[in-house]
N, C-alpha and C positions, 0 to 999 in steps of 0.2 A: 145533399148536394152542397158543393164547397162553396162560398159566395163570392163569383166572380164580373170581371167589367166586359166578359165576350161581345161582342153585338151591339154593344153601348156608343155612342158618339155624342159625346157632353160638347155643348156647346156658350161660352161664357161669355155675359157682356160685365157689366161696370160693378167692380166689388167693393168691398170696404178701403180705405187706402193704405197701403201696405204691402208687404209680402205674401198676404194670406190666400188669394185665389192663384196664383203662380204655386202654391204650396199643395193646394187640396188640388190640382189638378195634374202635377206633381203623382200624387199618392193614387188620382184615378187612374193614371198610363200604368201603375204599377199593379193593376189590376185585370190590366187586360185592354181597357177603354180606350178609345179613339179620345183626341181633347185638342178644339180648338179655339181662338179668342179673339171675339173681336173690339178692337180699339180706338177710339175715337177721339183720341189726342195723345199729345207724346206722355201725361203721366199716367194714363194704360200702357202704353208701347214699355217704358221704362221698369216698373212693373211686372213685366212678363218678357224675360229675356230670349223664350224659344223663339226664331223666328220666323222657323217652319209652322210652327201652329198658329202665326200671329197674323189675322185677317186686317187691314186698315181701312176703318170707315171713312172716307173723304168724303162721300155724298153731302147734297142737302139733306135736312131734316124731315121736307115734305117725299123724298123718294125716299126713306127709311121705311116704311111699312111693306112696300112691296119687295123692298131689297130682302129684309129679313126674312118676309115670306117664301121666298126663292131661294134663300140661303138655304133655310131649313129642307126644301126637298134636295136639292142640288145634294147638298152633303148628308143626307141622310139622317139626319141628326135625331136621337131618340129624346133628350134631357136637355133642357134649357137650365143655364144657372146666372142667377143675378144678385144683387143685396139693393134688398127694398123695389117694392113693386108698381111707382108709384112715380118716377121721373118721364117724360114722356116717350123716350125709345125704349123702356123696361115696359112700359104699357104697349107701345103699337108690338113688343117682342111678345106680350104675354099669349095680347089677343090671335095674332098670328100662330103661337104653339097649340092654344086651344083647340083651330082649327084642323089643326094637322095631325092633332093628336099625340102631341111633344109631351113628357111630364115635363112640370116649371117645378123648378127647386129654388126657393127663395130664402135668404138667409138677413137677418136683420139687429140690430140690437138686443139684447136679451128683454123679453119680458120681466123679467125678475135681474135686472143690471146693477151692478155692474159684472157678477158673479159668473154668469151666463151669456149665451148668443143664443137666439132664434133660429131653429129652422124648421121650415114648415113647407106643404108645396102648395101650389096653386096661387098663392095670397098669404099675405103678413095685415095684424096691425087692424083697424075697420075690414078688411078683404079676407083674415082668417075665419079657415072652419069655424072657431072656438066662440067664433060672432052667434054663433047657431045652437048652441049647445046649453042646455042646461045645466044646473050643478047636481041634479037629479041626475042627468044621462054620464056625467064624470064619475060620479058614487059607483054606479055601478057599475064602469069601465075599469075601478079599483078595485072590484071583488080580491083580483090574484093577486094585487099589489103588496106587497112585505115591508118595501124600502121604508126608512125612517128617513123623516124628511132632514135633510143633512140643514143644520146654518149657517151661514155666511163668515165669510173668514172675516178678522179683525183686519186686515191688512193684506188686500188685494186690490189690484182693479192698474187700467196702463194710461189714466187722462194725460200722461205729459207724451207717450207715444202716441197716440192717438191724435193731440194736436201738431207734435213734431212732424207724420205722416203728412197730416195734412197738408201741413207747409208746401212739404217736400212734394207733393203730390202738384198744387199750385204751380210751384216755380216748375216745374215738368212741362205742364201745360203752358203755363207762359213762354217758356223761352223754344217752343215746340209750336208756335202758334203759326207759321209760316207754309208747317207741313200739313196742318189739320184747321187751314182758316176756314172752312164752312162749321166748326165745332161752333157749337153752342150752348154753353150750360144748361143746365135747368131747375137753375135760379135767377132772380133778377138782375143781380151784382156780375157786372164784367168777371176774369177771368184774374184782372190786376188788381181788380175792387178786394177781390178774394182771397188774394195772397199778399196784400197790403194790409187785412184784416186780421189774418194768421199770425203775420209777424209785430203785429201790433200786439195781439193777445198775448205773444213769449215777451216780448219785451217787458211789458207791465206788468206780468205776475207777482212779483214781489210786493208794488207797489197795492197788487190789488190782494194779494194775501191779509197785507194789515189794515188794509182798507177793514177785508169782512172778518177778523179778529177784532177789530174794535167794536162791531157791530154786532156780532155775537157777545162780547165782553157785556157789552149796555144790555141786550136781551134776557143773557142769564141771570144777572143780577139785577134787575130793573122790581122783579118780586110783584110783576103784573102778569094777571094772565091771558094768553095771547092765539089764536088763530095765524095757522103758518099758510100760505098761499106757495104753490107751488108752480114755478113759471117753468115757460117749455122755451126753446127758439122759434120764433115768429118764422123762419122759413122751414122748419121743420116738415117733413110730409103728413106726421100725422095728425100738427095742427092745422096746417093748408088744406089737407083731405076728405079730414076727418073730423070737423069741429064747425060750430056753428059761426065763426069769427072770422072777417078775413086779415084782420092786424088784431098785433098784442093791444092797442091804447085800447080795444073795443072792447076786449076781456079787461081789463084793469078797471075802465069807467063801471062797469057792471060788478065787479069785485065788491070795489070803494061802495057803491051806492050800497048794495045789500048789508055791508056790513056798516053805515052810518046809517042805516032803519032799523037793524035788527039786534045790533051787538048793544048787548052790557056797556056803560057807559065808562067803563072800568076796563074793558077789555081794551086791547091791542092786536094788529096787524100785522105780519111779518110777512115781507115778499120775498120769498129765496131766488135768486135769477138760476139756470139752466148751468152746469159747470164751464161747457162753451160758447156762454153767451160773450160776443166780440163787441157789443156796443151799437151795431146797426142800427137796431131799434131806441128810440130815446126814453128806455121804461126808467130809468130813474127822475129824469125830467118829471116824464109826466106822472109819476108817482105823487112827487112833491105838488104838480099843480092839483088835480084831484082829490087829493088830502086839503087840500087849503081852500079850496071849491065849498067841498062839504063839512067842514069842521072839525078836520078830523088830523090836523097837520102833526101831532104830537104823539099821535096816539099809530103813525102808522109806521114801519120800518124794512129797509130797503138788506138785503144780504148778497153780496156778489158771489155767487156759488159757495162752493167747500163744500163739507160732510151732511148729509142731511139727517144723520141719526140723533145729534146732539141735539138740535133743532126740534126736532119729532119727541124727543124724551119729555119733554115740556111743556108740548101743545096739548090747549083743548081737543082742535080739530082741524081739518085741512081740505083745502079748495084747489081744484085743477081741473084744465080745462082735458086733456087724457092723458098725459104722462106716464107714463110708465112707475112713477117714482112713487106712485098713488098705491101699489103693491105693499111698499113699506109703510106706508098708513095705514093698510088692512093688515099688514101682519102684524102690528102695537094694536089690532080692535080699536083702533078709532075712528071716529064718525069722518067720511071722507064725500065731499058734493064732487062732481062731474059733470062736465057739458058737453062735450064730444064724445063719438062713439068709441067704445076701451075694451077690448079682450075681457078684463075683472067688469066692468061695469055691469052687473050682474045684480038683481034687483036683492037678492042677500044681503048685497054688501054693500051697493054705493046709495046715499041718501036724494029721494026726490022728493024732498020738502024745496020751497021757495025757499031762494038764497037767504031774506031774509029771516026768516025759520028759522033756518038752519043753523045763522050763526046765532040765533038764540036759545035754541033748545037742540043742539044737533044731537041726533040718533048715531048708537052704534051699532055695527054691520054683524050680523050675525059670525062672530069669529070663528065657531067649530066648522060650517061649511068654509070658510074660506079657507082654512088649512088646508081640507079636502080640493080644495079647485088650486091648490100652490102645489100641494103633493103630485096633482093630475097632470100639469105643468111641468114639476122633473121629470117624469116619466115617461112624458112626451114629448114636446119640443123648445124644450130647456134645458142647452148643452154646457156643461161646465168649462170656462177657459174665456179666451177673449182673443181680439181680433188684432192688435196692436202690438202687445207683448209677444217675445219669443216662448216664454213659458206658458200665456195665453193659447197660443195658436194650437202648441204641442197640445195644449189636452181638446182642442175642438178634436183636432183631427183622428185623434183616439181614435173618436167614438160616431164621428159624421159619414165618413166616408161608408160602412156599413151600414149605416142609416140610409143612405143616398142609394146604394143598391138594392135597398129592399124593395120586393113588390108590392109593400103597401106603406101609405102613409104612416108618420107617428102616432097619428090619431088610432089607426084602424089597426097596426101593430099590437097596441094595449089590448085593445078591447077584445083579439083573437087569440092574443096569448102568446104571441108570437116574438114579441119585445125582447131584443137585448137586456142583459141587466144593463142598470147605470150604473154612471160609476162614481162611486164615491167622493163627496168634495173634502180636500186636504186643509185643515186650517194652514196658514203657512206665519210663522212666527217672528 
């Protein structure tokens, strides 16, 4: 049977910012599929030019639950789609498909990123299957598996679209605020806070380029060796979610202390910040106070994003609270601590020695099975391409949309045998 969207009635709320859900919904009408969207300020509406399919949420936030519930019979809707499962109308939408018996299609950052996007149904992130799974029960989900795990390209990845979207996505909302004023983000920072933030970030790029060029300069040549700490953004979902912290200074004080108990007295510190981190949080301030608290004001060192390979080629070991970026710590086999709950966090791989242990003697992660759990990961819901770029997008859509009409998850596609191949990652030169 040919694989079509009959009978289907996808129904979309809030995606990455971009072009990309006006694109894959796009490609589901071309399949047959019903596809309609609802928008909850002008940079969804802007976003999604049909306006026949385009539903406007003006409600309160407290009648969002029952609204969505009603939507979904009303319109029949079989497939919920959203990015990231975890802001509060993506949760009252989840709980309400559960109900009804909607599949949820969730799409998120790549686990393995920049290279990749996620997708999975039900839950991403703390809330996926893969929370549940052993790396015994992925072994043998690879029995029929062939692929050779493909590398990462030298030169890939879309962070300057990515934040230019954003922008653009802001100022949307903002100058939109009149049609959609019961909108309410869900984050803390107003809506102007947020695109005051954006356009601050473009502005100073240069400035913060040679800012972490000189900072990397002192690291590689410093001829110490050094522990990299891996920061996330404080408003993050799956630091807010999913981690035992409710601000960054709480992780950092905890950071600092273990490693002025535990580290070599020769060793060194490096805190790489998150590639979008905008400043909100005051982690370099309090870097500097913390350091100087515990003695340690010399020996500890601050990195404003960039590359984290070069970084990683150097270290001993490396500390995050779930990051994603913690992937690329287990695929160099190096010893990697964890404090929130992480897809990889997998007792194989991630260290539960006390912090300060750890940065004394840290343990490295059983490397052959992690292969094994990154191989299980392509093969399931780890899409090649990205969400920002035009040449990103192209290859999500390859290969999702078939995905998205199967009758079974990624997970259970594998294990029946049932799987698409994947498809090959292209270095691009």
């Amino acid at each position: 049977m040919r694989i079509t969207g009959d009978n289907r009635r996808f129904l979309f709320l809030q995606g990455p910012h971009g072009p990309f859900f006006q694109r894959l919904g796009r490609m589901l009408r071309a399949t047959g599929a019903q596809v309609l969207r609802i928008g909850f300020n002008r940079g969804d509406r802007a976003f999604w030019p049909a306006d026949d399919t385009f539903i406007a949420y003006r409600g309160l936030s407290e009648d969002w639950p029952d609204h969505v519930s009603q939507l979904l019979a009303d319109r029949a809707i079989t497939d919920l789609v959203l990015y990231g499962d975890t802001r509060p109308i993506h949760a009252a939408a989840i709980r309400a498909a559960n109900a009804a018996g909607v599949t949820v299609h969730v799409f998120e950052e790549g686990y393995l990123r920049p290279y990749w996007v996620t997708y999975e149904r039900g839950g991403a992130n703390g809330h996926s299957r893969l929370m549940q799974m052993t790396v015994a029960q992925m072994q043998a989900a690879l029995a029929r598996a062939e692929l050779d795990q493909p590398e990462a390209p030298a030169l890939w990845g879309d962070m300057r679209q990515h934040i230019g979207w954003g922008a653009l996505y802001h100022w949307f909302v903002l100058t939109g605020f009149r049609e959609f004023r019961n909108f309410r983000p869900h984050r803390s920072l107003t809506v102007w806070q947020e695109f005051l933030l954006y356009c601050r970030r473009l502005v100073l790029l240069p400035l913060h380029r040679w800012e972490r060029m000189l900072a990397e300069h002192r690291i590689r040549h410093g001829g110490f060796p050094y522990h990299l700490v891996l920061l996330q953004l404080e408003h993050d979902a799956s630091f807010r979610n999913h981690s035992p912290f409710s601000t960054m200074a709480e992780f950092l004080a905890v950071v600092i202390e273990g490693f002025a108990k535990g580290a070599a007295t020769h060793h060194h510190l490096v805190f790489k910040a998150h590639p979008l981190e905008d400043g909100r949080a005051p982690i370099k301030a309090e870097l500097r106070r913390l350091a100087r608290q515990h003695g340690i004001a010399d020996r500890v060192h601050f990195v404003r994003g960039g590359k984290l390979a070069q970084l990683l080629n150097h270290a001993r070991s490396a500390v995050t609270v779930n990051s994603t970026a913690g992937q690329q710590v287990l695929w160099r086999a190096m010893p990697l601590k964890t404090f929130g709950a992480a897809v990889y966090a997998k007792p194989e791989f991630v260290s539960h020695q006390p912090l300060a242990e750890f940065f004394a003697h840290p343990k490295r992660p059983d490397a052959r099975a992690y292969r094994e759990y990154r191989h299980y990961l392509l093969e399931t819901s780890q899409i090649t391409g990205g969400f920002y770029s035009a040449r990103g997008r192209r290859e999500v859509l390859r290969q999702v949309v078939d995905m998205m009409l199967s009758t079974e998850d990624p997970y259970d596609a594998l294990t029946s045998g049932s799987a698409a191949p994947r498809q090959q990652l292209q270095l691009v030169n």
